[in-house]
PALUMLUM-307416 format. One record per residue: residue in three letters; x, y, z of N, C-alpha, C in turn. Coordinates in pm, whole numbers, padded with zeros to 5 digits, always signed. Layout:
N
ALAXYZXYZXYZ ...
//
This chain:
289
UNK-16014+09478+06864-15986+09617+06829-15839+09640+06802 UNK-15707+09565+06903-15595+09589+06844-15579+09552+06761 UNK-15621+09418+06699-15603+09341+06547-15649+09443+06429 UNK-15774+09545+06516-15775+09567+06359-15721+09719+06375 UNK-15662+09769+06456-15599+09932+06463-15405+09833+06372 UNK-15392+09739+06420-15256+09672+06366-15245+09628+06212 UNK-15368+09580+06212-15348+09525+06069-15412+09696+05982 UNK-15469+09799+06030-15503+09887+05927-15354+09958+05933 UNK-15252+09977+06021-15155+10034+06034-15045+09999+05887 UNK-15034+09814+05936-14980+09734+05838-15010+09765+05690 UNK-15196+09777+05690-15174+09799+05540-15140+09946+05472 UNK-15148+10040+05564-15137+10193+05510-14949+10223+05492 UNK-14917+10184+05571-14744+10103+05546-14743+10058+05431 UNK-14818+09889+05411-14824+09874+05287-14820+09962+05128 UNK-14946+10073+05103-14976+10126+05034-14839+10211+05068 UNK-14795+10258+05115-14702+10389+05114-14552+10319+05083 UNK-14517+10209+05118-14418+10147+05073-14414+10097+04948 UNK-14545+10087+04904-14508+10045+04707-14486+10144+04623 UNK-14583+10263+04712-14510+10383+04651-14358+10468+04653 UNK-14293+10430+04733-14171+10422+04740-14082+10358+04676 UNK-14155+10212+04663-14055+10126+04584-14102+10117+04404 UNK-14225+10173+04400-14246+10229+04265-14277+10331+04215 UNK-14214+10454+04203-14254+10554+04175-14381+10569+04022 UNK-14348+10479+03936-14441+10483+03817-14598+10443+03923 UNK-14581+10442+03970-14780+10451+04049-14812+10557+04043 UNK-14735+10687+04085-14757+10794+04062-14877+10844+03940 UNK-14837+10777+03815-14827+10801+03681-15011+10811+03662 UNK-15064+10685+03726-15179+10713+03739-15282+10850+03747 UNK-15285+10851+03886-15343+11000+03916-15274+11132+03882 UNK-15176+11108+03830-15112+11211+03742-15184+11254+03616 UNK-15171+11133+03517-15279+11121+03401-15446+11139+03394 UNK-15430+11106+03488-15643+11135+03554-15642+11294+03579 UNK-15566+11312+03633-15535+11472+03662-15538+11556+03539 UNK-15425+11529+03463-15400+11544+03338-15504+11574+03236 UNK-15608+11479+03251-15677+11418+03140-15799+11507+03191 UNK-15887+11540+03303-15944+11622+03382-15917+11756+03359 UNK-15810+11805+03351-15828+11914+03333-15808+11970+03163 UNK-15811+11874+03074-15808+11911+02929-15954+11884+02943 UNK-16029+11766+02990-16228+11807+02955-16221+11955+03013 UNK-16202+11999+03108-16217+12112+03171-16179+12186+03095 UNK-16098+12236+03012-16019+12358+02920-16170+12288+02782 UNK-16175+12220+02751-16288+12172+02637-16409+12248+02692 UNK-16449+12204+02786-16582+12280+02823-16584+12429+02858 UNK-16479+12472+02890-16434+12633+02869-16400+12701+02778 UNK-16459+12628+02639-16389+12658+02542-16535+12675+02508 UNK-16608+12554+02501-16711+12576+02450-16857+12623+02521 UNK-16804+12647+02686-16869+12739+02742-16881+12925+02607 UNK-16754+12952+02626-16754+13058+02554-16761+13063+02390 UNK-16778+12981+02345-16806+12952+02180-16979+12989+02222 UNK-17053+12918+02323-17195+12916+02253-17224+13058+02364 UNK-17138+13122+02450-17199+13233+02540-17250+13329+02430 UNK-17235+13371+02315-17336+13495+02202-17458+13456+02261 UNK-17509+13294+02266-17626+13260+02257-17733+13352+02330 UNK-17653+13370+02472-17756+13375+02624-17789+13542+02591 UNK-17730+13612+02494-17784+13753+02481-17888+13781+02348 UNK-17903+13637+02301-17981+13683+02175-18145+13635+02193 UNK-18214+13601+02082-18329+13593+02047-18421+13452+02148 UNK-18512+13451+02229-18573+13341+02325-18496+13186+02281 UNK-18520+13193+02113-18480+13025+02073-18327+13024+02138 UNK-18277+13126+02087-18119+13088+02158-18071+13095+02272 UNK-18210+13142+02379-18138+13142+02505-18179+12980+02511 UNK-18246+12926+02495-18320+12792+02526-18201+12753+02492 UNK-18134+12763+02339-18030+12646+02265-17908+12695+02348 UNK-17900+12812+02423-17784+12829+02508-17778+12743+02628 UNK-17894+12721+02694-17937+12653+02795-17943+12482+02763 UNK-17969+12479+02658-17957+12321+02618-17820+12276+02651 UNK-17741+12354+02577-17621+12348+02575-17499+12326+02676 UNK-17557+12423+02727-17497+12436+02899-17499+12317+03029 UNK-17627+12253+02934-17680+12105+03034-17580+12018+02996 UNK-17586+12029+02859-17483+11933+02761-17385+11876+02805 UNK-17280+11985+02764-17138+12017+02818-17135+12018+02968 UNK-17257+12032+03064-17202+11985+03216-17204+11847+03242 UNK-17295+11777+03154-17318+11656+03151-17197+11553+03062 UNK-17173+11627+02967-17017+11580+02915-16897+11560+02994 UNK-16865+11709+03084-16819+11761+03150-16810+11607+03293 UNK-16875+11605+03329-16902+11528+03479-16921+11397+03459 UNK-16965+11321+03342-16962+11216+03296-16778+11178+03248 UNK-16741+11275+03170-16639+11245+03127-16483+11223+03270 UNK-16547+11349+03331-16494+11359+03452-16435+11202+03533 UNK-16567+11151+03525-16630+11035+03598-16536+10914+03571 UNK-16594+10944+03397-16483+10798+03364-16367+10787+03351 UNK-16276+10913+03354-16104+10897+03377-16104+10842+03477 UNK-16184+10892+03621-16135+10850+03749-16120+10702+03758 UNK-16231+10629+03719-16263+10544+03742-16166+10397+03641 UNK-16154+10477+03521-16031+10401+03424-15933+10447+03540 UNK-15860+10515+03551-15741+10588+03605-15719+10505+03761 UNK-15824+10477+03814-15806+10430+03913-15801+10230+03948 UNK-15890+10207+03824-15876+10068+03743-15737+10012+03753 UNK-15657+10094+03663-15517+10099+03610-15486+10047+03733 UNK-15444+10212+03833-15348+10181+03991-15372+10046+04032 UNK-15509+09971+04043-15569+09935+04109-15517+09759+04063 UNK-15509+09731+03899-15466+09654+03851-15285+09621+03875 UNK-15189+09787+03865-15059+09711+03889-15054+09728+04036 UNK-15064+09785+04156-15102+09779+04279-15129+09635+04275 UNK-15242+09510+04248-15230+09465+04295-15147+09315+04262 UNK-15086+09370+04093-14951+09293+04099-14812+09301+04149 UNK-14823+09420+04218-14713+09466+04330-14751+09412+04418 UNK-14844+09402+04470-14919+09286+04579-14868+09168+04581 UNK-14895+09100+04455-14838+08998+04461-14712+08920+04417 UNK-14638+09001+04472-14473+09010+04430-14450+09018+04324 UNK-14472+09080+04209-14477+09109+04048-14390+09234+04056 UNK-14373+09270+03960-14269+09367+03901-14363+09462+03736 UNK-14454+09485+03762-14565+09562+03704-14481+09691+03631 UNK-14536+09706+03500-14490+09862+03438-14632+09943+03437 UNK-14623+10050+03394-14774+10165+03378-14872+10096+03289 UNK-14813+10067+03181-14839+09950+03084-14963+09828+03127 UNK-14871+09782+03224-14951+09646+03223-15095+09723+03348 UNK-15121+09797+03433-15206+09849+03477-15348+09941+03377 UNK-15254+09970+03295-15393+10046+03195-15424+09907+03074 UNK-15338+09787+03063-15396+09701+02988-15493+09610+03087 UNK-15474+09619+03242-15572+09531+03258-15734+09638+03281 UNK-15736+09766+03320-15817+09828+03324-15866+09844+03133 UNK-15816+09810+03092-15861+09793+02927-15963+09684+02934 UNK-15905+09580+02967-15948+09431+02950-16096+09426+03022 UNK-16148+09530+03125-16244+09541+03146-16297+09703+03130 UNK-16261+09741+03013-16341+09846+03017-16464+09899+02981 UNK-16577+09757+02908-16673+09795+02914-16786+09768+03045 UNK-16728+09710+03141-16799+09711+03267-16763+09799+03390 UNK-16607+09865+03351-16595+10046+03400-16657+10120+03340 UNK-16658+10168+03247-16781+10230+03136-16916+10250+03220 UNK-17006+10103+03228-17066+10093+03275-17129+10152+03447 UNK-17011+10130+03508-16995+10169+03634-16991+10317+03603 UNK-16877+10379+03514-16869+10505+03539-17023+10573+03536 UNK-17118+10541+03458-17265+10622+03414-17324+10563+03529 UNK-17333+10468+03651-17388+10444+03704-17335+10512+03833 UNK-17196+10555+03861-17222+10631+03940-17215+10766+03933 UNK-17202+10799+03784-17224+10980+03778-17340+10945+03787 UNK-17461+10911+03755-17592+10913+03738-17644+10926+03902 UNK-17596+10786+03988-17664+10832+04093-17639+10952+04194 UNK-17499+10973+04158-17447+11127+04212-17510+11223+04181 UNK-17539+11255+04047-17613+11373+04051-17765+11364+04084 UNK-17834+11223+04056-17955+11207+04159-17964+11250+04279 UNK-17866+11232+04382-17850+11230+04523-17846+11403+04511 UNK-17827+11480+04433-17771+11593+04442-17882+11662+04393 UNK-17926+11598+04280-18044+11692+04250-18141+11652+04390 UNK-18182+11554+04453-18294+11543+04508-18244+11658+04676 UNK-18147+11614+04643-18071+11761+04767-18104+11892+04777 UNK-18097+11921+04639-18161+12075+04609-18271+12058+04628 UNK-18334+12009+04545-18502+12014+04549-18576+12001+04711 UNK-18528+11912+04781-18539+11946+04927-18500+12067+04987 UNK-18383+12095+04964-18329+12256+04992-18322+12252+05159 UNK-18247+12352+05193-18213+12372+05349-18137+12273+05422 UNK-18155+12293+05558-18087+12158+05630-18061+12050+05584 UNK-18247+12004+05604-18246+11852+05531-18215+11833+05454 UNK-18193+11888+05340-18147+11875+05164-17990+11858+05205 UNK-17930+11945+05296-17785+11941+05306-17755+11803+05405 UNK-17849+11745+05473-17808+11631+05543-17838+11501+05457 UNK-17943+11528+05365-17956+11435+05296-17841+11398+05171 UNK-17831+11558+05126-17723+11518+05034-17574+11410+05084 UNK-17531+11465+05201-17414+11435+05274-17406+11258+05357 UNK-17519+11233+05357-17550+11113+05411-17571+11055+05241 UNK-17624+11069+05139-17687+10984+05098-17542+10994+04979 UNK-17432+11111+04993-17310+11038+04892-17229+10955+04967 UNK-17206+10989+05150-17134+10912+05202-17166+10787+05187 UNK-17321+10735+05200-17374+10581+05170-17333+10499+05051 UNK-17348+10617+04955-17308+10535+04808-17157+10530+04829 UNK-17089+10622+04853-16950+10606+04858-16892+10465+04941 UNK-16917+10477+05073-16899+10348+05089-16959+10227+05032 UNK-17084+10169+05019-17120+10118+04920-17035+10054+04793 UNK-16991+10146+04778-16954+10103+04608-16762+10155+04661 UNK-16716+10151+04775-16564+10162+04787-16490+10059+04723 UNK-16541+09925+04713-16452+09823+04671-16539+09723+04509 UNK-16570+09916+04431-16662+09821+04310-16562+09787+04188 UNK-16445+09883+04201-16364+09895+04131-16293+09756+04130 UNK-16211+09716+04220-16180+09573+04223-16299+09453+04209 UNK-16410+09472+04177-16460+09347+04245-16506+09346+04088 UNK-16515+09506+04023-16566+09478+03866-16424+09378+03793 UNK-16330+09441+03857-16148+09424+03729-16168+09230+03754 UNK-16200+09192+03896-16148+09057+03913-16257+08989+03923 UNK-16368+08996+03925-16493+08883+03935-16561+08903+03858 UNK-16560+08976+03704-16600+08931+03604-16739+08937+03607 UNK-16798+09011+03682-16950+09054+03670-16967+09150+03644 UNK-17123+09198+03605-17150+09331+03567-17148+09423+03675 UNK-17136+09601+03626-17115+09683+03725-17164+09693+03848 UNK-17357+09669+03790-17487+09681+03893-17499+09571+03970 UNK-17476+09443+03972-17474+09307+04029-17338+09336+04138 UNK-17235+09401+04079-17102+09428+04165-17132+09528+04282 UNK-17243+09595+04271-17254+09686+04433-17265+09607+04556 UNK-17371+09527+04492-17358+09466+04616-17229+09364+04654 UNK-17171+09344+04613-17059+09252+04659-16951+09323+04693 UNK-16944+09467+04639-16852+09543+04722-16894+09621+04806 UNK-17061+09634+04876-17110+09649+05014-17087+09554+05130 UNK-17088+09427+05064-17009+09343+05159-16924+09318+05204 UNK-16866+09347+05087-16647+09327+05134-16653+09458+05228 UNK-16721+09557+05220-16692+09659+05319-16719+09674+05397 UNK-16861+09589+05420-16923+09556+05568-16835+09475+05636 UNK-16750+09334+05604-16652+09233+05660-16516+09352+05661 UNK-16490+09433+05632-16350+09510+05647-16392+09634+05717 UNK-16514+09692+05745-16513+09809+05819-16431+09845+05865 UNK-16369+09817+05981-16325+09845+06089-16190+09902+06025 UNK-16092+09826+05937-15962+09803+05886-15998+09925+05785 UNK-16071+09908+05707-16115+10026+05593-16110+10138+05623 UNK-16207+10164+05715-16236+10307+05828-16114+10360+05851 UNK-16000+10298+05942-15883+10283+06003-15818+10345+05924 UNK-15779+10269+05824-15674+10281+05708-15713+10396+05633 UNK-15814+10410+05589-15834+10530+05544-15818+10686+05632 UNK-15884+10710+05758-15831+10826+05850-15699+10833+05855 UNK-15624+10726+05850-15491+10753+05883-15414+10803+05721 UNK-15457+10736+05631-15401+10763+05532-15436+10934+05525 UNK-15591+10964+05481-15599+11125+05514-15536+11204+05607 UNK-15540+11146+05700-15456+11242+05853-15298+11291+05790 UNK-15229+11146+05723-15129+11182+05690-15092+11319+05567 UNK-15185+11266+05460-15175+11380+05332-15228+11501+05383 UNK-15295+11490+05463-15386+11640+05515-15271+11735+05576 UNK-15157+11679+05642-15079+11699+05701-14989+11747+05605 UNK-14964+11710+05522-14900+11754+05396-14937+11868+05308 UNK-15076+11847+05315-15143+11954+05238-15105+12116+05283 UNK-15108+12043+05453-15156+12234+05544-14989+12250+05515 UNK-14885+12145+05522-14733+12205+05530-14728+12259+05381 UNK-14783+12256+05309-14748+12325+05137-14825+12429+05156 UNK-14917+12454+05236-15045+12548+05234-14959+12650+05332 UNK-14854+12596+05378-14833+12719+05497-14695+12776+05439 UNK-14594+12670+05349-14539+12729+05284-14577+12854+05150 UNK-14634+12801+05101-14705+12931+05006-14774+13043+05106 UNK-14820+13004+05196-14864+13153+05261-14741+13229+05302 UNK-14632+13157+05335-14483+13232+05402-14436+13279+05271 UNK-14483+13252+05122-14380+13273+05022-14461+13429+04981 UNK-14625+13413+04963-14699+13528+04939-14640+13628+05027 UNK-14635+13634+05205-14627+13736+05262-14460+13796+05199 UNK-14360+13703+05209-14248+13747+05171-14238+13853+05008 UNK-14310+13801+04923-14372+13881+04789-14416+13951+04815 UNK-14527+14012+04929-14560+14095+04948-14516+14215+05005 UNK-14365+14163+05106-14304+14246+05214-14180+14323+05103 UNK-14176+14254+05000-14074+14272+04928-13978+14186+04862 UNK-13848+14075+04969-13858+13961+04919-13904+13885+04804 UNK-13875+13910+04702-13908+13901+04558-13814+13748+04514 UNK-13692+13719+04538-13661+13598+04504-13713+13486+04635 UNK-13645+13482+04797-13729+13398+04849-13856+13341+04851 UNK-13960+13485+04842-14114+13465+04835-14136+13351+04717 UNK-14098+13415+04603-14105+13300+04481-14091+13190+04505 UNK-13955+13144+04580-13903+13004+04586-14006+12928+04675 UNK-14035+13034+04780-14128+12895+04909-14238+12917+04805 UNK-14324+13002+04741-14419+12993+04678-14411+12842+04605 UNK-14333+12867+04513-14324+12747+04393-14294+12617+04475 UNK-14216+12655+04592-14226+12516+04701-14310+12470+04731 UNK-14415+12561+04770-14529+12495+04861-14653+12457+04724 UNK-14610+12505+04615-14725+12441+04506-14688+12342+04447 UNK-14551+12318+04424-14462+12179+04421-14508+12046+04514 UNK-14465+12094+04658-14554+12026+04780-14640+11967+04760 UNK-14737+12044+04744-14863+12005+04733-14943+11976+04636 UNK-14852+11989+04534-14921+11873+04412-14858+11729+04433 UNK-14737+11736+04485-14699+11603+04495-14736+11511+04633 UNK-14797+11596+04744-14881+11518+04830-14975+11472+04792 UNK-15051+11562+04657-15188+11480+04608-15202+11398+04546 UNK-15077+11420+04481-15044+11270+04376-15046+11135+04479 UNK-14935+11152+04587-14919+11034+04673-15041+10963+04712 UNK-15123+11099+04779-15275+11060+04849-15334+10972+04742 UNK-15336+11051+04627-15439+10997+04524-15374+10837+04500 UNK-15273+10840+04454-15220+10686+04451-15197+10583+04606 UNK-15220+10651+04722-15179+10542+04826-15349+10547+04851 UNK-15459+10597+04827-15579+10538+04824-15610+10494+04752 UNK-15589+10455+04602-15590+10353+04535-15506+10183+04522 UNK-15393+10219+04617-15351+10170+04670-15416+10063+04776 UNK-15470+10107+04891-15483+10081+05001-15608+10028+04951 UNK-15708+10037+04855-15796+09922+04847-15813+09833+04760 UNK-15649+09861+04715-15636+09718+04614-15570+09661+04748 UNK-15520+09665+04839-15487+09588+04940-15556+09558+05030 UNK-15671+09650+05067-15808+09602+05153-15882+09508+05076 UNK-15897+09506+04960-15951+09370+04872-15895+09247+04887 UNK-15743+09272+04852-15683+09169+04881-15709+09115+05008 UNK-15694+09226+05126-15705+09159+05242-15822+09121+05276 UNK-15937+09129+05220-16073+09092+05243-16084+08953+05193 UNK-16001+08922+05063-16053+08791+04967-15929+08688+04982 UNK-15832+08762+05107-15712+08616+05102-15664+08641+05231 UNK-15712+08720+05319-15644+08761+05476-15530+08799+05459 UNK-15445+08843+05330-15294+08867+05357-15283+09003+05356 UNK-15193+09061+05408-15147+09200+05412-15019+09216+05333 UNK-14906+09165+05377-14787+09165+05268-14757+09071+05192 UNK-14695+09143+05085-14694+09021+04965-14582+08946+05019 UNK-14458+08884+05110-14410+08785+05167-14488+08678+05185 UNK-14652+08737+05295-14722+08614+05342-14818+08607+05243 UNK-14827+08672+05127-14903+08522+05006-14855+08417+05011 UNK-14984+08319+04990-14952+08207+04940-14856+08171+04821 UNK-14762+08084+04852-14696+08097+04725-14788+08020+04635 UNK-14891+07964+04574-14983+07939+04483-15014+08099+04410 UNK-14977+08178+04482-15032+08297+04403-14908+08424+04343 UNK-14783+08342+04401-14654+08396+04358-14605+08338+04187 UNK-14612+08467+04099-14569+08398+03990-14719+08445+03886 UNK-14844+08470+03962-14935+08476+03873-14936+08534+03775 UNK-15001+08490+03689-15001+08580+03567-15054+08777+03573 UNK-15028+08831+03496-15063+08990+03546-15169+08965+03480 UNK-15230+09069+03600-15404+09054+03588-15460+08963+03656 UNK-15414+08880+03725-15490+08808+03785-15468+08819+03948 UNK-15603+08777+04016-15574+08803+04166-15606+08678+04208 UNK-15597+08656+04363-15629+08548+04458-15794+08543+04387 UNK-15901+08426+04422-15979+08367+04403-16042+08415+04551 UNK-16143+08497+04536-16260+08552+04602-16295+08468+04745 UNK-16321+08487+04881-16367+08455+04948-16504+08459+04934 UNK-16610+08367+04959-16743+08406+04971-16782+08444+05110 
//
């Protein structure tokens, strides 16, 4: 149990120290962000292009309703696959920062390129079973529908935590890759679990300090205070976009380094093997079975 409260410590250190020493990681979940909320302005666009529909003649409420499926399905699919490119990327120069490399934004979205028709793939396979799990949630309805839903995304979620690496570096298809990243997560539980609470504990912590600055900036706007209020305002929304950025990149982070640490036992890139110092970008340690 201390080995693995030490080594999840080590690697959440890890993840937070590359972000320090590389700020372009950032760039990632910035762009996913980015890119997320232009589908979002698209589908609000054309939410209200086809809304005439829903007040006119039966055919057009139907073709309004078609529509509406459409664009949520555009919407949540498209959603799906930034994350999953976007997180590819981190996931690719992360883990040539891993291995003592010197990585640009560049070389992270060319190796998430190099496999992007088996992210693709992944992405429709897990919007698909998400909204399965979700529709069969409703349709149950009540408690159970709400325990089922909540159990049955946490399952897939873990499940498929380490599909992203196991698609970029072992060269198999998406659906064949669940299971091999149910395993790497069954052999890392403990470290995974770990590393992850702590990583949340930390940003959460961040979140409520931006959340409490904007509430001190509103009341001050409200009391009167017209230039301070502003400033903690724009502080605490400053804050807290840039805690989410961190979060978002030190958990993409942290399981390009739980991979690593699953498929080579190393935690810092010092104790790689030097056989793996020098590698070419894009490439990782050679898989434990």
């Amino acid at each position: 149990m201390a080995g693995t409260f030490s080594d999840s410590w080590k690697l959440t250190k890890t993840a937070f120290r590359l972000i320090a020493e590389d700020r372009a990681l950032l760039v990632f979940p910035l762009v996913a962000g980015l890119a997320i909320l232009g589908i979002l302005a698209l589908f609000l666009l054309g939410a209200f292009w086809v809304l005439p529909l829903a007040s006119g003649s039966a055919a057009d409420a139907r073709s309004y309703q078609l529509a509406g499926v459409l664009m949520f399905l555009g919407l949540y699919f498209g959603a799906t696959w930034v994350s999953v490119y976007a997180t590819a990327a981190l996931i690719g120069a992360a883990t040539l920062k891993l291995n003592g490399q010197q990585p640009t934004a560049a070389d992270g979205w060319r190796i998430a390129r190099s496999r992007i028709g088996a992210l693709t793939a992944w992405a429709f396979i897990a919007a698909t079973v998400g909204l399965i799990i979700q529709l069969i949630a409703r349709r149950i309805g009540g408690i159970a529908g709400l325990v089922i839903g909540i159990a049955g995304g946490a399952t897939w979620s873990l499940a498929t935590y380490f599909i992203v690496p196991v698609v970029l570096y072992e060269n198999d298809g998406a659906w064949r890759s669940i299971t091999r990243s149910a395993r790497i997560f069954l052999n890392t539980f403990g470290r995974s679990l770990v590393s992850n609470i702590v990583v949340g504990l930390l940003v959460g912590a961040g979140i409520f300090g931006a959340f409490v600055l904007g509430i001190i900036g509103i009341v001050l706007l409200l009391s009167g205070s017209t230039v301070l209020g502003l400033v903690l305002l724009g502080a605490g929304i400053a804050v807290g976009v840039l805690v989410a950025l961190i979060g978002a990149a030190a958990e993409g982070i942290l399981r390009a380094a739980l991979y690593r640490y699953a498929t080579t036992g190393k935690i810092d890139p010092d104790l790689l093997p030097a056989a793996y110092r020098g590698a070419t970008p894009g490439s990782a340690p050679a898989p434990l079975q």
